[in-house]
N, C-alpha and C positions, 0 to 999 in steps of 0.2 A: 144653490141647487147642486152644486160640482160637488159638493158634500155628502149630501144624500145619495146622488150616483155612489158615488164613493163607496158610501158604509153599506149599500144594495149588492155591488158588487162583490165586498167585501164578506158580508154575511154569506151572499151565495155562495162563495169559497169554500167557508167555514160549513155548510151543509153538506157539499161535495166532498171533504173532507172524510167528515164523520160517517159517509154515506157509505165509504171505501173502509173506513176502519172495523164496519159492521161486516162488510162485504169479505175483509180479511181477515175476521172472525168466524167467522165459518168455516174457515178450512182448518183452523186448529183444534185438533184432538183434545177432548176432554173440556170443552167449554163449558161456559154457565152465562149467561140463560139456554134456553133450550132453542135450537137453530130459526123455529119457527118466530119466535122472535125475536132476533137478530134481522130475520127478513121483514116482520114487519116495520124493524127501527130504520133498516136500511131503507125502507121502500119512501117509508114518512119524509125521512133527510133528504133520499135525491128529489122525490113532487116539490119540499119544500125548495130545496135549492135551482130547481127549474124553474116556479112561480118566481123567487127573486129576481131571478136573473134576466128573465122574460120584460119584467117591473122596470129594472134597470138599463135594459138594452130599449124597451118603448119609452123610458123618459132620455134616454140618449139623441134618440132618433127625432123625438119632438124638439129637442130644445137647440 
């Protein structure tokens, strides 16, 4: 089960990550894709990595 924590955790990272590298795409000139979707890849990456993370702190907390 400390495994699964684990890779919950770990994923959540990886969400937060990419969440931030959309977030800091947006500020450079001359981008591609078009910023509104940047926001919406942004927006999809942090929900998803809050739901993980959420997942992974309630199976924390139970076990």
């Amino acid at each position: 089960m400390d495994g699964v924590i684990f890779g919950l955790f770990a994923l959540s990272a990886v969400f937060f990550f990419g969440m931030f590298h959309y977030i800091f795409a947006l500020y450079r000139p001359g981008i591609y894709p078009p910023k509104n979707i940047l926001k919406k890849r942004a927006g999809f990456l942090g929900m998803s990595g809050l739901v993980t993370f959420l997942i992974g702190v309630l199976l924390t907390v139970m076990t």
